[in-house]
C-alpha positions in Angstrom: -5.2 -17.0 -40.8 -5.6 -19.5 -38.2 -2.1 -18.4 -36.9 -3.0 -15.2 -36.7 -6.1 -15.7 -34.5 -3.9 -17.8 -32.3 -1.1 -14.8 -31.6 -3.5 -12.2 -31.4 -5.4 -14.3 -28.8 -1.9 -14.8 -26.9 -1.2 -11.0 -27.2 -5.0 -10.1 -25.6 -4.3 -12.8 -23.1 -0.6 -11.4 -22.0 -1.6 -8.0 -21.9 -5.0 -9.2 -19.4 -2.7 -10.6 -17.1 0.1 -7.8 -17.0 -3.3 -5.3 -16.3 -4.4 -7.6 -13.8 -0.6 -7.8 -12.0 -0.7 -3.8 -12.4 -3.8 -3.4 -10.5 -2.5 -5.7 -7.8 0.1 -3.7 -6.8 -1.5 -0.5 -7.1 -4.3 -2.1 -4.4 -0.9 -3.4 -2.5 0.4 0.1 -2.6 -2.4 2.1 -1.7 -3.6 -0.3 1.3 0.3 0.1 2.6 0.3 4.2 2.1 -3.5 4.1 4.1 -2.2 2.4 7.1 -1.1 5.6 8.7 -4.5 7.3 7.4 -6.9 4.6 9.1 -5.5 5.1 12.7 -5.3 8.6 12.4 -9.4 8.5 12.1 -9.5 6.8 15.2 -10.1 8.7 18.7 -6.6 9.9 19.9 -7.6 9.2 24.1 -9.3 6.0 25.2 -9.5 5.3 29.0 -10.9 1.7 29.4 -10.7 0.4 32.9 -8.3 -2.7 32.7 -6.7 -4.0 36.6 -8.4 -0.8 37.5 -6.3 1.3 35.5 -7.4 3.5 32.2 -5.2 2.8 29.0 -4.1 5.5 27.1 -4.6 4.9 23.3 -2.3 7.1 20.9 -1.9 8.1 17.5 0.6 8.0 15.0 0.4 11.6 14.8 0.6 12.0 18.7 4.9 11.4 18.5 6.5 14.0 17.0 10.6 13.6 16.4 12.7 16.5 16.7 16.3 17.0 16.5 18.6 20.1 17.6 22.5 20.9 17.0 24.2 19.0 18.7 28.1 20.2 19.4 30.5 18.1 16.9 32.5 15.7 18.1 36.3 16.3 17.2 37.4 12.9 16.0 34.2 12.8 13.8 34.1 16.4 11.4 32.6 15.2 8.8 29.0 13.5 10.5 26.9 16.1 11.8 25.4 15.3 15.3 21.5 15.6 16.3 19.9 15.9 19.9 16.8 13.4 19.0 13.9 14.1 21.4 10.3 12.6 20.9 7.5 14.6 22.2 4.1 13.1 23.3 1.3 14.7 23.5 3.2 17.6 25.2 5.6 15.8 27.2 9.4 15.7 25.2 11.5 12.5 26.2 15.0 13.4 25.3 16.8 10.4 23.5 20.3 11.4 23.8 22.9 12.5 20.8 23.4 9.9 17.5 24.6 10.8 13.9 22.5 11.9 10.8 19.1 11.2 11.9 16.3 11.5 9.2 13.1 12.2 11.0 10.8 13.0 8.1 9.3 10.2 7.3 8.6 8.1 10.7 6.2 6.1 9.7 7.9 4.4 6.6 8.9 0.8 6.8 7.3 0.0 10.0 7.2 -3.9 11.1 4.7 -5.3 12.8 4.0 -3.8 16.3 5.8 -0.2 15.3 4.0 3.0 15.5 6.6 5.5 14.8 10.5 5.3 13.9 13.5 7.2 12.6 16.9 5.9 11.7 20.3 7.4 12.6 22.7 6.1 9.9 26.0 7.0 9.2 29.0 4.8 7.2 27.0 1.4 7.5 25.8 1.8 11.2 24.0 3.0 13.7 20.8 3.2 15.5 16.8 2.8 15.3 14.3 4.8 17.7 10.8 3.1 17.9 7.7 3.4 19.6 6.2 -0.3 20.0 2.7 -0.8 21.2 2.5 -4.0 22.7 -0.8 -5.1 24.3 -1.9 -1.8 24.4 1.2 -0.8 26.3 3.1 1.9 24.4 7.0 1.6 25.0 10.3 3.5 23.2 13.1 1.5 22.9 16.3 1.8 20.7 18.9 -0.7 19.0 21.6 -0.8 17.2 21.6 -1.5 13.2 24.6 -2.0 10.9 24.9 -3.2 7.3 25.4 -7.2 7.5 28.2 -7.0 4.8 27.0 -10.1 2.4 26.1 -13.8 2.7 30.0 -14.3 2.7 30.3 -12.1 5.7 27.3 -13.0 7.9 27.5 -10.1 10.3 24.4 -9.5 12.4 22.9 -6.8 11.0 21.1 -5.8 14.4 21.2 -5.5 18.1 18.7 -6.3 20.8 16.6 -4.0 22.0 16.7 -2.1 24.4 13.5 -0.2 26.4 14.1 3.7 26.7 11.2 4.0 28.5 7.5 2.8 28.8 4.7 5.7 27.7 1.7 6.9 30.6 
């Protein structure tokens, strides 16, 4: 009987532990999906008076990614070409023509600094669009991105960036 008390104890133990690892990542999860949902309470237009000039303070929701057809080129049927343009609060940068674009989901896998993003991918490669606010300066750049093909291969799996623009 005395072994019995001992296993069921271990099994009550376990299964407090895997509830307690469960619960953790559910917080994780949930604190990662509200990141978005925080700034989007916050005021969309802030005009502070810094070296005399006000500073615009945007939104996540405030860049909006759209794409048209682009025309195909001939040496590339198969990948289907996008016009990427990001509009601003009314004003529509265009971004140029890349491959395959996904645009609906621009705020996934942001890093640190990143407010909005999409990724143009096609066989391995191609190229990220982000809006970066840096000291309260909002700016667009762009890089290229490519798979880095293993630890045997070591290719860099990323360019440097490059600044597309800086936002008003």
């Amino acid at each position: 009987m005395n072994t019995t008390i001992k296993y069921s104890l271990s099994v009550v133990i376990l299964l407090g532990l895997v509830f307690i690892i469960y619960k953790l990542q559910i917080a994780k999860s949930d604190t990662q999906e509200n990141v978005g949902t925080t700034a989007e309470t916050k005021s969309s237009v802030t005009s502070v008076p810094v070296d005399s000039k006000p500073v615009t303070t945007y939104l996540s929701t405030d860049f909006v990614w759209k794409s048209e057809a682009a025309p195909q080129k001939e040496d590339r049927e198969l990948v289907s070409y996008e016009k990427i343009s990001l509009e601003v609060k009314g004003k529509v940068y265009d971004l140029g023509v890349y491959p395959n674009c996904y645009l609906k989901k621009p705020f996934e896998q942001l890093e640190s600094g990143q407010i909005s993003k999409v990724k143009c991918w096609y066989g391995g490669a191609g190229n990220e669009l982000v809006v970066y606010n840096e000291n309260s300066s909002y700016i667009l750049k762009k890089r290229w991105i490519q798979e880095s093909g293993g630890p045997e291969v070591k290719a860099q799996p990323y360019g440097p960036w490059e600044v597309i623009t800086k936002l008003p």
